[in-house]
N, C-alpha and C positions, 0 to 999 in steps of 0.2 A: 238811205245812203248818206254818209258825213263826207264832206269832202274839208280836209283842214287848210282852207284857204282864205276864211275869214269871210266865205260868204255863208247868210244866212238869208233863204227864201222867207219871207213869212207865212205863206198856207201854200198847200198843194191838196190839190182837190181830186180827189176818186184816179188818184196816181196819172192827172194826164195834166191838170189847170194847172199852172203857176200865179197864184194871188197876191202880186205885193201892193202892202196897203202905207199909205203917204198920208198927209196932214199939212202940206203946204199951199202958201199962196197962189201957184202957180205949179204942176208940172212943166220940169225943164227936158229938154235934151239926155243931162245925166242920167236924169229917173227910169227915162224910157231906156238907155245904154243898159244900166243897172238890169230892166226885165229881160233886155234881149239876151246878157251875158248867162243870166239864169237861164233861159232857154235852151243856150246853144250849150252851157255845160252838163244839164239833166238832160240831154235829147229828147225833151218836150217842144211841142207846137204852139200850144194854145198858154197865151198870159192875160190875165186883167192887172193893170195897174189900174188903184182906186185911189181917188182922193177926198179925204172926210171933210175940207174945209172948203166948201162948198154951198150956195144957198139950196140947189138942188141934187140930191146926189145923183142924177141920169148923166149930168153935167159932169161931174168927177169920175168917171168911169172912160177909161182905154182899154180898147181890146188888141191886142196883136198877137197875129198869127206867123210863126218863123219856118 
């Protein structure tokens, strides 16, 4: 589904995960808005926001569920 509103998920997985992937210092507030808006416009549940800059990647990983 394209929706032309200038947002773009980066992975969806087995048509249910929303995966967007980060490379920041910190996960802020925004990032997480950013997954939840992806959420509520694909009426999907389940998101990981992941983050690569990370010493461990267990530690860069958020799961939310809408």
């Amino acid at each position: 589904m394209k929706i032309n509103l200038g947002y773009r998920l980066d992975l969806l997985v087995e048509d249910s995960v929303i995966v967007e992937l980060k490379a920041v210092n910190q996960i802020t507030p925004v990032h997480e808005a950013q997954l939840l808006s992806y959420l509520k416009l694909s009426g999907k549940r389940l998101g990981l926001l992941i983050n690569f800059n990370v010493m461990l990647l267990k530690d860069g990983i958020t799961r939310r569920i809408d």
